[in-house]
C-alpha positions as MATLAB code, in Angstrom:
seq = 'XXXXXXXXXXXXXXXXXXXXXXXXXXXXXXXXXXXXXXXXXXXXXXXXXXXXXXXXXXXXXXXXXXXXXXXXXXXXXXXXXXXXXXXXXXXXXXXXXXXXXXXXXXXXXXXXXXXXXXXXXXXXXXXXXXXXXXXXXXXXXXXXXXXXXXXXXXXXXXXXXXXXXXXXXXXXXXXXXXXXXXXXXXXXXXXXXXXXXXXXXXXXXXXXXXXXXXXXXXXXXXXXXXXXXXXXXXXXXXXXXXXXXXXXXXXXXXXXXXXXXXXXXXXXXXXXXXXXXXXXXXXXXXXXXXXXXXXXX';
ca = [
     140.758  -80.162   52.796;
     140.263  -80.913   56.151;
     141.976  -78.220   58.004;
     141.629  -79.394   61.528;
     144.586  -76.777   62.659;
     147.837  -77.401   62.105;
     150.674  -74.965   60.402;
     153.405  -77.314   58.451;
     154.600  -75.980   55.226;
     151.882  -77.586   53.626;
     149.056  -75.446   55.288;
     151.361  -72.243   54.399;
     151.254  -73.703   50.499;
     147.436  -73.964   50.725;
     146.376  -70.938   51.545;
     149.181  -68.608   50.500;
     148.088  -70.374   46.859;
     144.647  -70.271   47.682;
     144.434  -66.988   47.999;
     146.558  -65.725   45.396;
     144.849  -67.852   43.220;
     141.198  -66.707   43.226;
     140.183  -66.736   39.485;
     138.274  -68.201   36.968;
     140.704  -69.370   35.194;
     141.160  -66.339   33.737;
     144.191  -63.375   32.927;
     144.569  -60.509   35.843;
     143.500  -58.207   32.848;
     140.073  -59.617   32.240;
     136.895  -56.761   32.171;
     133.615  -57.540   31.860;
     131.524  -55.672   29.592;
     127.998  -55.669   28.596;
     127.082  -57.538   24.807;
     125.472  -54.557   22.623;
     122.852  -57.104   21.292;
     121.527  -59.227   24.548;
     122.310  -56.344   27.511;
     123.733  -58.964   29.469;
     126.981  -59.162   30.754;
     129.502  -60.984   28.533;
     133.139  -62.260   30.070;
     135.647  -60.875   27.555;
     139.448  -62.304   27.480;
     142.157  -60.936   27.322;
     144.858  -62.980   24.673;
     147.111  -62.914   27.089;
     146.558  -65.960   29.658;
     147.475  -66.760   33.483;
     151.206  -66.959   33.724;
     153.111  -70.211   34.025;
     154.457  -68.904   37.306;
     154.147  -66.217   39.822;
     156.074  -65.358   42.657;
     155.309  -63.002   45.578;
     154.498  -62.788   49.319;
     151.319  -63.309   51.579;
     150.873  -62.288   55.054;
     147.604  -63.111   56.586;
     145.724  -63.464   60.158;
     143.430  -66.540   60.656;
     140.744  -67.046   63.623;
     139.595  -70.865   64.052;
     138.548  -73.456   66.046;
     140.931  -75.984   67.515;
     139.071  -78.795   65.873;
     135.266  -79.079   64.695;
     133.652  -79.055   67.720;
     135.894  -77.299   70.019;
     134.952  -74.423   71.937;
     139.129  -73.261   71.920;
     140.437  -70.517   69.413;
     144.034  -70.381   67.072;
     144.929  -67.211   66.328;
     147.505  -66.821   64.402;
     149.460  -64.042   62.264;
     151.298  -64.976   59.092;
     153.645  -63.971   56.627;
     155.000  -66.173   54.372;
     155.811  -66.421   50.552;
     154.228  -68.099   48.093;
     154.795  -69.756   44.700;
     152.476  -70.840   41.841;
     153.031  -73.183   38.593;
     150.694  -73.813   36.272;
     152.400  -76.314   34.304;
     150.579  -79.368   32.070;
     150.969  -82.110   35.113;
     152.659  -80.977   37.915;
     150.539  -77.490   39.682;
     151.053  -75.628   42.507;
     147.682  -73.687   42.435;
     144.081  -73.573   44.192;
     144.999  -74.352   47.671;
     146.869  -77.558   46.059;
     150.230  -79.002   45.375;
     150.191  -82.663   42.842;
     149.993  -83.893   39.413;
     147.355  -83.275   37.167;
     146.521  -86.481   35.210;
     144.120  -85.724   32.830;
     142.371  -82.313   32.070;
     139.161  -81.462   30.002;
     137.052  -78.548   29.189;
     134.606  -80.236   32.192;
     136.630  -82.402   34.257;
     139.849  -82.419   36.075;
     141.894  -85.510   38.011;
     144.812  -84.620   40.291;
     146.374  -86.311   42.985;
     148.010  -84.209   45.561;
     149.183  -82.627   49.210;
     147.463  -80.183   50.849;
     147.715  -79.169   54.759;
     146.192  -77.795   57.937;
     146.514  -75.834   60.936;
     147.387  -77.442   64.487;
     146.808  -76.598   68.139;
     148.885  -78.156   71.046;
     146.449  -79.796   73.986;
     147.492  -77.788   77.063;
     145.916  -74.489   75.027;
     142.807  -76.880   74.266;
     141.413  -77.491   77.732;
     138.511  -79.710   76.701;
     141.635  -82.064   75.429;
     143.618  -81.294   78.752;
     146.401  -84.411   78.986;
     145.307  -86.507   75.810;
     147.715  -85.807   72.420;
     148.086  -82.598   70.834;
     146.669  -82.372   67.489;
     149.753  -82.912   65.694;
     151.092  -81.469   62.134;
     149.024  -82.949   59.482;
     149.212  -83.506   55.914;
     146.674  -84.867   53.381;
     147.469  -87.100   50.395;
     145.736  -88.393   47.825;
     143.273  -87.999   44.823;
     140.523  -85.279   43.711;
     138.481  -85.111   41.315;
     136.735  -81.633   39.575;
     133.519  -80.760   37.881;
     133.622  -77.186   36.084;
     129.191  -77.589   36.379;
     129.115  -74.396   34.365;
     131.385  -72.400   31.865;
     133.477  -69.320   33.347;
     130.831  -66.608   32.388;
     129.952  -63.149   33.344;
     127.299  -64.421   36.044;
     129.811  -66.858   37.509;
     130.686  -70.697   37.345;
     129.370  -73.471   39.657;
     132.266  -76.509   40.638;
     132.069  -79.474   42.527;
     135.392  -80.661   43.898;
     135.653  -84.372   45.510;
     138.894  -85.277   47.029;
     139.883  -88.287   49.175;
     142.573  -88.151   51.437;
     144.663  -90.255   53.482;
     145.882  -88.333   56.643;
     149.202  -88.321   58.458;
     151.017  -86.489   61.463;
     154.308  -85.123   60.112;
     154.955  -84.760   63.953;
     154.627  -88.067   65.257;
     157.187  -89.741   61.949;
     154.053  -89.217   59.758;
     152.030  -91.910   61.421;
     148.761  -92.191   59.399;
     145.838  -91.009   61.164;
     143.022  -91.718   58.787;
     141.282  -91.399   55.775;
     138.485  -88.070   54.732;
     136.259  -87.635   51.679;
     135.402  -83.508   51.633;
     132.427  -83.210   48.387;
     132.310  -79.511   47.953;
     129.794  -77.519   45.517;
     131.358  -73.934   44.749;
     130.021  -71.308   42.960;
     133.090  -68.605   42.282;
     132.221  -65.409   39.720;
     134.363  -62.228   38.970;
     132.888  -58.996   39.628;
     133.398  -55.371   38.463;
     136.700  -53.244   39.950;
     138.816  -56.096   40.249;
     136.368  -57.775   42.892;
     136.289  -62.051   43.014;
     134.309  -63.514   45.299;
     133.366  -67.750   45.651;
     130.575  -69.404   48.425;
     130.808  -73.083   48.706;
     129.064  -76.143   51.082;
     130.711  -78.935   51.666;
     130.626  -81.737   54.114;
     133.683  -83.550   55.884;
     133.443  -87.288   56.164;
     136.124  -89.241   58.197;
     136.386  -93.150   58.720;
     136.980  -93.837   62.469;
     140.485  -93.730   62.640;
     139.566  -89.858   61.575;
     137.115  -89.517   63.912;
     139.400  -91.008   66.939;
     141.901  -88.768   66.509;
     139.603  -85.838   67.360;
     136.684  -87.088   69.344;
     137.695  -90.453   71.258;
     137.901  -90.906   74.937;
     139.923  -93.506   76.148;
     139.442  -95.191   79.611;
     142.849  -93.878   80.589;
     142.035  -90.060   79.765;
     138.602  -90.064   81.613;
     137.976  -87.161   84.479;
     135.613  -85.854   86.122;
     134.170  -83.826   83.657;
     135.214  -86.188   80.296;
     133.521  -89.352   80.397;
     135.107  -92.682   77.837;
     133.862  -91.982   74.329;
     134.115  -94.425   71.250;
     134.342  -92.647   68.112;
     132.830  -93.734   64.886;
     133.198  -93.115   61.434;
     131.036  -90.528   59.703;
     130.234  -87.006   59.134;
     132.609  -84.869   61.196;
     131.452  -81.454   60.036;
     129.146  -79.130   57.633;
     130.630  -76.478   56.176;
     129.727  -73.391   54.488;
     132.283  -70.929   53.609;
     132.637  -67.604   51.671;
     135.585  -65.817   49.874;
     136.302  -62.415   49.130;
     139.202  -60.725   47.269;
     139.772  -57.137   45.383;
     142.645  -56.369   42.668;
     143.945  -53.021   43.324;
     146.670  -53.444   40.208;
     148.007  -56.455   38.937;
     150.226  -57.158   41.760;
     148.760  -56.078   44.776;
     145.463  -58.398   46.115;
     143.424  -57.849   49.794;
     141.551  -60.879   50.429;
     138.965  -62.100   53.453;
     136.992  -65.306   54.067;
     134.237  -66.766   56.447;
     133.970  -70.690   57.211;
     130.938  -71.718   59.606;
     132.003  -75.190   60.919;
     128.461  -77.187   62.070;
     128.850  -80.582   63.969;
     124.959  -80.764   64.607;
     124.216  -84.167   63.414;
     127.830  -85.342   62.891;
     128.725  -89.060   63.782;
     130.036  -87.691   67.025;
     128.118  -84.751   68.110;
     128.260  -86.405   71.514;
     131.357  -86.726   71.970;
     132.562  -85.203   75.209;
     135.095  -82.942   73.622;
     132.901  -81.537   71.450;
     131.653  -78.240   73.519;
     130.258  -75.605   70.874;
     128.305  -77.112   67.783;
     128.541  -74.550   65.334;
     131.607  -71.726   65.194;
     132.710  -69.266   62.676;
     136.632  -69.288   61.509;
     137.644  -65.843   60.012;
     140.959  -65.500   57.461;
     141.683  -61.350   56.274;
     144.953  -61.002   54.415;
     146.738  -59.773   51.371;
     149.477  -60.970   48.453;
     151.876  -58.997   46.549;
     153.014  -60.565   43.017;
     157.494  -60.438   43.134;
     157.472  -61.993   39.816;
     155.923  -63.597   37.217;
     156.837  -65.639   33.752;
     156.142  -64.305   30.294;
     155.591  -67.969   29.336;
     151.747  -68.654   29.299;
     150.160  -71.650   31.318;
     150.226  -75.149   29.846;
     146.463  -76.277   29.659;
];
């Protein structure tokens, strides 16, 4: 997903669900123990699956940048609730909300909504006087690739969604298209520990790209010259995820994203003032509820 910064009830979806859904694909009662025979670790089940649906609360605080590129913080301090379904088509898990058309042992096709954080232009001073970075929303297809089975040393998944953008601020006027391909690697530790790394990069066509990085004639000063954006690579990403179990219901949870814009179609853009930046999410989720009814697969 994109997440330039925006906060909609989309964004509050994506990562209340992301992070109360950091497993591999696998029940909250799962152990790993070591095989008598091969002294490697062996991933042993529980019967008793993921539930249909869980319902509970998440209150986070999130650090990052304005936009990729921007040398401006968003701080902000959450609590919201969150909800989770697991049904055959229609899922509210993994940082997205859509229907699942077709699911295999390796491959998964949804198409979906997922959100991002925004920033107003009078806190972003590099943008002083242009548009404020609106409330966005991304729909549209992904596709995943479960690389590896979910064993004791972890799984590798590739994720490739494409996603048409809109402002849900400005009477959802589409503001472009991005394509995020994104190699994971996710594994479940001992003690109730998770923990998932991932690279990805951020591609936007130049609709995208103007909405963060152009310069028209009419906003030039003194310090902004006119700047024509271009389609391309907005941003490199590498990010990191952390998250402990301390019972069933109760889950602290941390992440790291290092945004890059070194080499980016529009590195030179005038508003973009600091190439690389860290963004910083710390949290936790307490499970309400949850169904007796197992997840449709």
């Amino acid at each position: 997903m994109l997440k330039a910064v925006l906060i909609p009830t989309a964004l509050l979806f994506s990562l209340a669900t992301y992070a109360s859904a950091q497993e591999l694909n696998a029940s909250p009662n799962e152990q790993i123990q070591q095989d008598a025979q091969t002294s490697k670790p062996a991933l042993v089940k529980d019967v008793e699956p993921l539930p249909l649906w869980e319902f509970g609360a998440s209150a986070f605080a999130l650090s990052q940048q304005a936009y990729p590129g921007s040398d401006t913080y968003v701080n902000r301090f959450l609590a919201v609730p969150y909800f989770l379904y697991r049904g055959e088509h229609f899922r509210v898990d993994r940082g997205n909300t859509g229907y699942r058309a077709i699911k295999t042992p390796r491959f998964e096709f949804d198409v979906g909504f997922a959100g991002a954080l925004g920033s107003s232009s009078d806190k972003v001073s590099a943008r002083r006087g242009m548009e404020k970075l609106g409330n966005m929303i991304e729909f549209g297809p992904r596709l995943k690739w479960n690389i590896s089975e979910p064993e004791a040393n972890g799984r590798w998944r590739f994720e490739l969604p494409v996603r048409a953008v809109f402002d849900v601020s400005n009477s959802f006027k589409r503001k472009g298209i991005t394509v995020e391909p994104e190699l994971t690697f996710e594994r479940r530790a001992f003690g109730g520990w998770r923990y998932s790394t991932g690279i990805s990069t951020v591609w936007g066509n130049r609709q995208m790209a103007e909405t963060f990085y152009q310069v028209r004639p009419d906003q030039v000063l003194a310090d902004r010259a006119a700047y024509q954006a271009k389609q391309g690579i907005i941003s490199w990403r590498l990010s990191a995820f952390l998250s402990h179990s301390y019972t069933n219901n109760f889950r602290v949870f941390g992440g790291v994203r290092v945004d890059s814009v070194t080499g980016a179609a529009n590195e030179n853009s005038p508003l973009v003032k600091r190439k690389t930046a860290p963004s910083v999410l710390i949290g936790l989720t307490y499970t309400w509820m949850r169904s007796e009814r197992p997840e449709i697969e």
